[in-house]
Every structure is written in C-alpha cells, then in structure tokens.
Wavefront OBJ file of the C-alpha trace (Angstrom):
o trace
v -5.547 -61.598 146.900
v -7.594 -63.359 149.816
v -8.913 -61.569 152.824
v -6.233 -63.201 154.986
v -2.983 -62.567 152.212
v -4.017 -58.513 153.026
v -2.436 -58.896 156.086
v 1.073 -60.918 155.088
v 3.884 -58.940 155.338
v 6.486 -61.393 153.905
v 9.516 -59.707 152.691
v 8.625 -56.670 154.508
v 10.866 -54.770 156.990
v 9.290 -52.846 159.963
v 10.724 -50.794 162.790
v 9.086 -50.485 166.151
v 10.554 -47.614 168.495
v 10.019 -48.705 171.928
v 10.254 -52.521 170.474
v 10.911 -54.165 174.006
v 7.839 -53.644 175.726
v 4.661 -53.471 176.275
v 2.621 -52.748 173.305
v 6.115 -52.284 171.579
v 6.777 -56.112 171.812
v 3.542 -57.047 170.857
v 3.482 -55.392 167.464
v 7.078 -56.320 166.625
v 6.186 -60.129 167.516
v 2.909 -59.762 165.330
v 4.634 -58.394 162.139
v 7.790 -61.062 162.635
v 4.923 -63.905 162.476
v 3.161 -62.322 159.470
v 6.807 -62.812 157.767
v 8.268 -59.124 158.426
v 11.650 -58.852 159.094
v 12.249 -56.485 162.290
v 14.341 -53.488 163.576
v 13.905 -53.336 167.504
v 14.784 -50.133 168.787
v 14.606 -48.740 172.159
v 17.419 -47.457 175.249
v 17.619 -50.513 176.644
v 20.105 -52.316 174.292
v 19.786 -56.108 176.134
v 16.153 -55.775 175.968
v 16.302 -55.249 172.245
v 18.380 -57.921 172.069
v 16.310 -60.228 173.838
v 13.333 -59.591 171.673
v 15.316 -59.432 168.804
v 15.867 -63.398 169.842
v 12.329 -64.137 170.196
v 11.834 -63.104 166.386
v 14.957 -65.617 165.298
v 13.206 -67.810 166.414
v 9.936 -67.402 164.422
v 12.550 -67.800 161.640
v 12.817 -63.681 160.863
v 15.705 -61.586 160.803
v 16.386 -58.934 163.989
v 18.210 -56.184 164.499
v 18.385 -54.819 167.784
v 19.409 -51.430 168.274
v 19.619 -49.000 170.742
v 17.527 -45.480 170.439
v 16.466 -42.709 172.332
v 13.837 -40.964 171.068
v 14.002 -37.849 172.028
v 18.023 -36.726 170.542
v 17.511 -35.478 166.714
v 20.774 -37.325 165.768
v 19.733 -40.659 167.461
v 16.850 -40.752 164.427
v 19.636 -40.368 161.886
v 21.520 -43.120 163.178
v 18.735 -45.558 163.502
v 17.772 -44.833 160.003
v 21.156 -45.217 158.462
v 21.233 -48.543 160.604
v 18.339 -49.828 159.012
v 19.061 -49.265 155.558
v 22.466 -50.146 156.102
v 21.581 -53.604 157.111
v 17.956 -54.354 155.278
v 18.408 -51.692 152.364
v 14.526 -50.646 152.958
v 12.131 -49.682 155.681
v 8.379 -50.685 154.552
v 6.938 -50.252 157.968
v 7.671 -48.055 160.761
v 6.042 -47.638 164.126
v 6.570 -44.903 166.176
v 5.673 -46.345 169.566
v 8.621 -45.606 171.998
v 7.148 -42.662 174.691
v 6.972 -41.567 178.331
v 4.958 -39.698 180.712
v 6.737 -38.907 183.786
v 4.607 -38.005 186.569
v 4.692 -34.239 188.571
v 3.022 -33.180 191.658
v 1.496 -30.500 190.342
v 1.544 -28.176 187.228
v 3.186 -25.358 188.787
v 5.875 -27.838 189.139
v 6.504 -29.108 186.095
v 10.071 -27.991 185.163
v 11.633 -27.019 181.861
v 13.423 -30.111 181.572
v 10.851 -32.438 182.508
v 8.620 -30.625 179.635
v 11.726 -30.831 176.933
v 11.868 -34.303 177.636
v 8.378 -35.411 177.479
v 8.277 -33.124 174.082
v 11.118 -34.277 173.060
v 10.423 -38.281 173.046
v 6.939 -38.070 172.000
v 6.790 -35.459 169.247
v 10.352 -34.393 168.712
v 12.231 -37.839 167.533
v 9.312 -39.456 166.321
v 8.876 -36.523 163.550
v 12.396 -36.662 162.911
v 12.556 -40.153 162.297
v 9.586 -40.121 160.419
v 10.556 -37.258 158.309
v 13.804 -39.351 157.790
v 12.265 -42.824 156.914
v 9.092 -41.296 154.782
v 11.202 -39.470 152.814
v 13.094 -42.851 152.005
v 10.241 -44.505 151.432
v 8.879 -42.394 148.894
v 11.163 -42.783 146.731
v 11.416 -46.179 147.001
v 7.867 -46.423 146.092
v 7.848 -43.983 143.662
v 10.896 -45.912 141.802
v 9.268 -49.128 141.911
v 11.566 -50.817 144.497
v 9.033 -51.241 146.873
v 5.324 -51.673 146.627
v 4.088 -49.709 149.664
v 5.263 -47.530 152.495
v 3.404 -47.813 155.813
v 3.881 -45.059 158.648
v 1.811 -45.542 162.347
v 2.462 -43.349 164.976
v 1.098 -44.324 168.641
v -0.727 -41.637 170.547
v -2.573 -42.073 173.446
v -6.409 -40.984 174.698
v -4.476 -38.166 176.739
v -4.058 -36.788 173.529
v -7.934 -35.952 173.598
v -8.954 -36.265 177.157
v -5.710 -35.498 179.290
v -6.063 -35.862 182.847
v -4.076 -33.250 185.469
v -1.374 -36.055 185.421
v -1.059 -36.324 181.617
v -0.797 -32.234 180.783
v 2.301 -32.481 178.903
v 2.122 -35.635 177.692
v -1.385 -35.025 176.268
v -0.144 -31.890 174.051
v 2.457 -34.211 172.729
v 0.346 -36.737 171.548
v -2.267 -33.902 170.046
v 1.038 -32.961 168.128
v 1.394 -36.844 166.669
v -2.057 -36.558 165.969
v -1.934 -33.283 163.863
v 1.181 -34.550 162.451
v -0.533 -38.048 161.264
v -2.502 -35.538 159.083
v 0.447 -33.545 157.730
v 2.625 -36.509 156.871
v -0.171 -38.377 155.184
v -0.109 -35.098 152.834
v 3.423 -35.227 152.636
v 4.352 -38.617 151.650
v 1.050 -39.494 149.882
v -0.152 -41.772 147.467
v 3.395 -43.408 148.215
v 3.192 -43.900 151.591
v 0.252 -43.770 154.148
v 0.307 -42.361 157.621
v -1.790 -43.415 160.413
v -2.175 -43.355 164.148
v -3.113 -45.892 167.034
v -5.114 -43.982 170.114
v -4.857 -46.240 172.799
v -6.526 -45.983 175.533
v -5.428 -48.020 179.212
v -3.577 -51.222 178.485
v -2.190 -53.084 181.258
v 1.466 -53.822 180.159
v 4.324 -53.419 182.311
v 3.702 -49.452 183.207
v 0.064 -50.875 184.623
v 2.217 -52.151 187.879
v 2.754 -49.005 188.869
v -1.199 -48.625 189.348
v -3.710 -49.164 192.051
v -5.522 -51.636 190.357
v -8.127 -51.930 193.135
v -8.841 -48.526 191.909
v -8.551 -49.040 188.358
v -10.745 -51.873 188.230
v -13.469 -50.362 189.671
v -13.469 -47.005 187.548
v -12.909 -48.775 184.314
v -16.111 -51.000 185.142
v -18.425 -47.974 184.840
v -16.439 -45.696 183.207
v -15.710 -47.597 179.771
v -18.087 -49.463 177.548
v -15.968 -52.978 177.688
v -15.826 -52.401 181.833
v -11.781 -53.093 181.497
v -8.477 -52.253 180.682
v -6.891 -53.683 177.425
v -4.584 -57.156 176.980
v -1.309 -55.874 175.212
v -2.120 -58.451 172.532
v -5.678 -56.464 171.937
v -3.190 -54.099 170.352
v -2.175 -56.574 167.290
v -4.878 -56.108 164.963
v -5.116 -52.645 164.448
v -1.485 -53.031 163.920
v -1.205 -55.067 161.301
v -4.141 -53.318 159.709
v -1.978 -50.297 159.264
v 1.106 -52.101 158.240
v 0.098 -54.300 156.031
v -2.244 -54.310 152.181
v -5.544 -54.489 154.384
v -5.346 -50.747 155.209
v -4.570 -49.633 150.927
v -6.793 -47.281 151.232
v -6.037 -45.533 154.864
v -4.564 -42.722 155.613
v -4.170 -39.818 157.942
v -6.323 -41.639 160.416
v -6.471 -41.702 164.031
v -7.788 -45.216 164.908
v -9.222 -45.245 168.768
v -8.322 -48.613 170.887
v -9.556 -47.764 173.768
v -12.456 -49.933 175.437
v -14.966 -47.569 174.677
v -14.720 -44.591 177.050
v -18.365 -43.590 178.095
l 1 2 3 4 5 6 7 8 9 10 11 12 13 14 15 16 17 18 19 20 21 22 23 24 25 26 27 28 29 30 31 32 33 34 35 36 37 38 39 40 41 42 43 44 45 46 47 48 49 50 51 52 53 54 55 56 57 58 59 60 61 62 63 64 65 66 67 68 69 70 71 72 73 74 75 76 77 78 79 80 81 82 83 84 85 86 87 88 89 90 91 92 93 94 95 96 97 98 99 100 101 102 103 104 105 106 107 108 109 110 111 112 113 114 115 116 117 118 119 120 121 122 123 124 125 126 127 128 129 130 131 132 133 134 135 136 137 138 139 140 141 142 143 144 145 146 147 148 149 150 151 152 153 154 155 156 157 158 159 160 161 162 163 164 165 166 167 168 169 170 171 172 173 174 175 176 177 178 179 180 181 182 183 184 185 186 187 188 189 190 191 192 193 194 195 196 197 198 199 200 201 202 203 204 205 206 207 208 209 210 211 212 213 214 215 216 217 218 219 220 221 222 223 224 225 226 227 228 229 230 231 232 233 234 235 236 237 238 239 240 241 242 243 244 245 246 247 248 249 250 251 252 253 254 255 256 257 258
C-alpha cells in the first residue's frame, strides 16, 4: 500500500456529530472525497441536509439526520439509523459541542452546567459506547477491517479560560475517556482525540477580531487563528489506515500556544 492509499477511505462509512459546520463540515467533506460514505448529524435537520447534498455530489452517499447530543436516547437512534441504512459504522467523529457563555461563575446555573455536560461528555460517550461496541464485533468477525473512533476536544480542556470553566472539564472528560475507550475497544478499534485550539469558523463572528488578531500574533507560535480546512489532515489521519498504529492519543491543532 502507497503512502497516499493510507489515507483512502473507499467503502468506508463515517459519522460526524455536528456535521453542518464549522470544523464539522470540513471533516465530513474530506472523508466523502477520500471515497467515505457519510452520516451528517446535527439539530439542525436542513443544514444536514444541505451538506448531505454537497457530498452527492462528490458522487458519495448522505444521510442527513437530525441529533442532539446531549439526550441519551438521541445516541440510540442515530446509531440504529446508521446501521439501518449503511449496515456498518467504520468511522465516527464526535465533533458536535457548545460553550455557552456566563457572566460570571457564581452564575452559572444548574441547567446551563447539565447542558454543557451533557453535549460534550454525556452523548458523545453514549454514542461512542453504542457505535464501538458495534464495531468491535464487526472487526473481530471479519466484516470489517478497522474501526476508527475521534473525539474533538478543545485547548480549554487543558488551559480553560474564566469563560470556558465548564466547558473545559467537559473536554478533560473526552480526553480521559479517549484513554479508556482505546482500552475498551482495542486492537479492534482505535480511539483518538483532536485538541483544537482557535479556528475561525462560523462561532469566530461572534469575536472581536481586532482583539483576537493582535493576541494570537504574540501569543501563539504561527501568530494566527486556524482555517477550518487546517483541520482535514489530522482528520483523515485518524480515520483512515495512516493512523494503524494510533491510539488513545490526544493530537494538539492548535497554532502553537507559547
């Protein structure tokens, strides 16, 4: 196998949570052109859809679906949906996640904190346990030849800022748990994480970018903020034969904080 046939994922399926956005997008777009068939799932149902279009054309099957992340049963139905329509699962991205913002920690509520929990640690263990599970055996029976799980954390997970309390303990939970499941489900399937550090998708126009721009040029070593299509490589790293030997990583993309 050549250097660049590592990285084909033809006859694959992958699932993105949070697969209509952002970083989201990017990854599902990536792994439709490396031949990957794709499950877009996220709440908003006609944004699914219109992604879900975008990989048609590139001449791969879609299915959108909608998801919320953070209801337990929600990750049952998107897994029966999945192997309803595709019969396997050989990739799956936990990506989908929010961080709400407070105006101070005394104020943070109970249901703001159940609901940041809930979508960024909550459902994407569920749905992990769900899918890993599944593709275990698949592996282990010979009906598939790998099983790739990549969770998405975030830099808050390790440096949280007074805006990202919450939020940062979640993602240290997807981190610890990218350890645990790579235990779990190994040698069948391998389990990795994506740190990413300040990309400028759509969230990025809720910034002062005056601001932004000027911290990030002293404050990380690449002096910016990251393209959402800087995302793509580690991606298919983790999804795809290039990464055979990778597992229970956390892989920082992040510009090089100094």
């Amino acid at each position: 196998m050549s250097a660049i046939d590592k990285f084909d994922l033809t006859g694959r399926v992958a699932v993105v949570t949070g697969g209509s956005r952002g970083l989201g997008r990017e990854m599902v777009l990536a792994f439709a052109e490396q031949g990957a068939d794709v499950v877009i799932a996220s709440r908003k149902f006609d944004n699914c859809v219109s992604v879900a279009r975008e990989v048609e054309e590139l001449g791969r099957a879609a299915l959108p679906i909608a998801y919320h992340a953070g209801e337990w049963d929600d990750c049952t139905r998107l897994a029966d949906a999945v192997y309803e329509r595709f019969g396997r699962c050989d990739v799956l991205v936990n990506n989908a996640g929010m961080s709400p913002l407070y105006p101070s920690v005394d104020a943070i509520t109970e249901a703001l904190y159940d609901k940041v929990m809930g979508v960024n640690l909550k459902g994407p263990f569920r749905l992990s346990a769900l899918v890993g599970t599944r593709m275990r055996e698949a592996v282990a029976a010979g009906t598939q030849s790998s099983g790739s799980i990549i969770f998405v954390s975030s830099i808050a997970s390790h440096r949280p800022s007074p805006q990202e309390l919450v939020y940062g303990a979640a993602k240290a939970g997807v981190n610890n748990l990218t350890s645990g499941l790579a235990r779990t489900f190994g040698p069948e399937v391998r389990v990795n994480c994506i740190v990413p550090g300040p990309f400028l998708t759509d969230i990025s126009k809720a910034w002062d970018m005056e601001q932004f721009e000027a911290a990030a040029a002293t404050g990380y070593a690449l002096g910016r903020g990251g393209r959402p299509d800087e995302i793509i490589g580690a991606a298919l790293y983790l999804a795809s034969d290039a990464s055979s030997y990778t597992t229970g990583s956390l892989l920082d993309i992040d510009g090089g904080p100094r």
